[in-house]
C-alpha positions, -999 to +999 in steps of 0.1 A: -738+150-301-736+124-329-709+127-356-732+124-381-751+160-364-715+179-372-725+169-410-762+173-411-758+210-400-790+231-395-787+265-385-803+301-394-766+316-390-738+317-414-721+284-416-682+287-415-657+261-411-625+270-398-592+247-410-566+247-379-536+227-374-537+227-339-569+239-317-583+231-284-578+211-259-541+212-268-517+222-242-496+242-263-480+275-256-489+293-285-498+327-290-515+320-320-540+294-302-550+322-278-560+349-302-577+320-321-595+312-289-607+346-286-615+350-320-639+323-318-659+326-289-662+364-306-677+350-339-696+324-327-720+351-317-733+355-351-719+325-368-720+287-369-682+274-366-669+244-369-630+239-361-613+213-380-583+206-363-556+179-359-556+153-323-522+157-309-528+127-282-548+096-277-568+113-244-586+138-269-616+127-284-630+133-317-660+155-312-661+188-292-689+215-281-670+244-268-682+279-257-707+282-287-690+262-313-680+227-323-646+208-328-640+179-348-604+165-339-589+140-367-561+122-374-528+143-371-512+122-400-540+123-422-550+163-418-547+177-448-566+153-467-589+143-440-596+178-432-608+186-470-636+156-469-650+162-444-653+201-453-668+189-482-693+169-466-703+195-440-706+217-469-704+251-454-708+288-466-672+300-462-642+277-453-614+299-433-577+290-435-557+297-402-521+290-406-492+296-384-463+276-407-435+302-413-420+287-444-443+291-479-427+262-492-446+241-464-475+259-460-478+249-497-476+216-492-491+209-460-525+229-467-519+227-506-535+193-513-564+203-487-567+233-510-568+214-540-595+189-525-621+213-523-622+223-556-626+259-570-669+265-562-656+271-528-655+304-506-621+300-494-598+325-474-567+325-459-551+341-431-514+341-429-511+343-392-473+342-380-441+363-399-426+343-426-393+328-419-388+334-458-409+356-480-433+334-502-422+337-540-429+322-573-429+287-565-456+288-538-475+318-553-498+296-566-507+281-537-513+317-524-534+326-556-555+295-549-579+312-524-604+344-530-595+363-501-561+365-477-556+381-444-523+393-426-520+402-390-493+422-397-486+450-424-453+432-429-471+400-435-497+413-461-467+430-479-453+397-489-484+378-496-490+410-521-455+404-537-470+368-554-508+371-552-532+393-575-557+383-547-571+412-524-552+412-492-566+426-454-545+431-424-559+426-394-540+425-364-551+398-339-566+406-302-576+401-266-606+396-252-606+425-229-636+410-204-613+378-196-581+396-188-602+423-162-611+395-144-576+385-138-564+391-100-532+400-089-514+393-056-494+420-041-455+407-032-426+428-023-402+409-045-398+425-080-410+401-105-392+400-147-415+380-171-406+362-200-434+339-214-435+321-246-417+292-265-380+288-254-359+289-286-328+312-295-351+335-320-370+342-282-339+355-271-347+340-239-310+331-232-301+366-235-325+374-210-310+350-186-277+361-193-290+398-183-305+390-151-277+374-132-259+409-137-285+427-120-272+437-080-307+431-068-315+402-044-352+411-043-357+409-080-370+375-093-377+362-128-403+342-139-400+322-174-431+307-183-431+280-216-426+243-222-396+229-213-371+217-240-336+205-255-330+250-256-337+255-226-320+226-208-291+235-229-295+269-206-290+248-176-254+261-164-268+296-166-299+287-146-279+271-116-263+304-113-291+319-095-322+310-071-341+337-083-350+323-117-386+300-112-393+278-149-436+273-152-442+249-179-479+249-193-504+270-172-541+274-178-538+303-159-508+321-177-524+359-170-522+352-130-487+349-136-482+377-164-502+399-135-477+393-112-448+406-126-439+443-128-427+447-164-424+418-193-388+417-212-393+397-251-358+400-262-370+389-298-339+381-321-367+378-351-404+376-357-403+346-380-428+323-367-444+349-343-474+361-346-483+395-365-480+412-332-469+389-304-499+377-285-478+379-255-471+419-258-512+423-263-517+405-233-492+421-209-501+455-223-536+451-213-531+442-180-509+470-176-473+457-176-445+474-194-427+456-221-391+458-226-385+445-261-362+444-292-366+463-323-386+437-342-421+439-365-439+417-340-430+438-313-435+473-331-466+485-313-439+494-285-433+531-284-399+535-266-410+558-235-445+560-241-461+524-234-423+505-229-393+505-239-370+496-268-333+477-260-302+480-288-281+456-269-271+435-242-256+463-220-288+487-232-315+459-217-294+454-183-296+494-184-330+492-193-345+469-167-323+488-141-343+519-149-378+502-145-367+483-113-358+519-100-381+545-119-415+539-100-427+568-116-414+559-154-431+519-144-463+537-134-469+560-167-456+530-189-482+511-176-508+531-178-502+540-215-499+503-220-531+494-210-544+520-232-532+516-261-546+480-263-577+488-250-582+508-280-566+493-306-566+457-302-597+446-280-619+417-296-645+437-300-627+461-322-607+432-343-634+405-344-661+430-360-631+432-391-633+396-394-669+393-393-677+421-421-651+405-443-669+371-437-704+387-444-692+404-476-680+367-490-713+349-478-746+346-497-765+375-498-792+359-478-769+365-446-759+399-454-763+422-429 
């Protein structure tokens, strides 16, 4: 497909254009790429989308059909002006903010002068995607106040964006695509498999979790930590030569093979500041049945301690607490089981994306309303 196709755009659907930092095909561990995935192969059932989104290397090319929707890749250093032109040109019906910065202040100016490219005739909305590291307040509220419509994906979220905006605010929690993950096989092992996937930083807690494991008196227990490699987690490097039963995957297309294999997931979350509303990670696991261990954090709230996981206090309570699952078949079975369940009623695509859709329909002409 010619460029110049992405800007003549004839369709009989809605015509949406979605504004996204980072999109595919970037490797990147991120939670927030992966319910984004989902959400638009969902929507591109009943909509014509167009991703705007920034090249992160010089392999990727500029112009994308993928699973029922197109991709226009642009220059990283030029995105936020870049990304408004060529909106304007493509001239859609609804233009869709999806941001994952934590801090208002540059959310503000990174998407701000995008914002303030496209003028006010637009449908604009914006969907606050990851907890803020600080709470937005006066300074940025007019950046917040700038678009019709705002989504959270976590009640926490939409409570500050309601603190500085007099614009209507939605939660809507973000989603698996339930079809996907029941296609995903699992090998049976005698070992006992921990997970931990995600980005390796101190708010992850993941050092904690190291520091755990090598006091558990199992030899047959193994722990898997999937994420990119960085300065963090080389920094963990005396901790890691302690034991031979710690295996480090960076980037995997097929993360949920390895989720499947473990027994129970362990998020030792020290905040939910630049996680999404609820951590794509716990949705996932959850679906395919795996108990979470996690900390008492908002991202990780859909946890009910006994019921579909558990919930650690400290250090001592999560070595206590991982003891009891590597022994309690019984507690590991009935965790798992009320796991799987409460995603697969709460948080399945087919649930969430139908939210999204109805809110875009109620901001599009009334000639697409359904």
């Amino acid at each position: 497909m010619k460029y110049s196709d992405y800007i003549n755009w004839k369709t009989n659907k809605p015509r949406v254009v979605f504004i996204v930092k980072y999109f595919y095909p970037t490797k990147r561990i991120s939670g927030i790429l992966s319910f984004l995935y989902v959400l638009c192969d969902f929507l591109s059932k009943d909509l014509d989308i167009v991703v705007i989104s920034a090249k992160t290397s010089k392999d990727e090319k500029r112009l994308y059909n993928h699973n029922g929707y197109k991709i226009i890749k642009i220059n990283k250093l030029l995105y936020p002006i870049e990304s408004a032109l060529l909106t304007k040109k493509i001239n859609p019906d609804l233009i869709f903010y999806f941001s994952g910065i934590a801090r208002p202040i540059l959310a503000s100016f990174y998407f701000g002068l995008s914002r303030f490219i496209l003028g006010k005739n637009k449908k604009i909305l914006y969907c606050q995607c990851t907890h803020f590291f600080k709470k937005p307040n006066i300074i940025t509220s007019w950046f917040f106040n700038s678009f019709d419509e705002l989504i959270g994906t976590h009640p926490n979220i939409v409570k500050a964006l309601q603190e500085v905006t007099n614009k209507p605010v939605s939660f809507i929690p973000p989603a698996i695509d339930a079809n996907k993950l029941n296609e995903v096989k699992c090998k049976k092992v005698r070992n006992t498999y921990i997970g931990f996937f995600g980005h390796f930083h101190k708010g992850k807690g993941v050092d904690l979790l190291i520091k755990t494991f090598l006091k558990l008196p199992y030899e047959n227990v193994k722990l898997i930590l999937g994420g990119k490699d960085n300065k963090f987690l080389k920094s963990l490097k005396p901790l890691l030569n302690k034991s031979n039963r710690i295996k480090i995957y960076n980037y995997m297309d097929d993360i949920y093979s390895l989720i499947n294999l473990c027994d129970f997931i362990v998020l030792p979350y020290r905040t939910s500041a630049y996680v999404l509303g609820i951590s794509q990670t716990l949705l996932e696991a959850m679906y395919l049945g795996k108990p979470v261990i996690g900390s008492k954090t908002p991202c990780l709230d859909i946890i009910k301690s006994e019921y579909n996981g558990l919930i650690f206090r400290n250090e001592n309570d999560l070595l206590s607490k991982m003891i009891t699952l590597i022994q309690d078949h019984e507690l590991l079975n009935m965790l798992s089981i009320n796991a799987h369940k409460t995603i697969s009623e709460n948080y399945t695509i087919s649930l969430i994306g139908k939210k999204f859709l109805k809110l875009i329909y109620k901001k599009v002409t009334k000639k697409w309303m359904i």
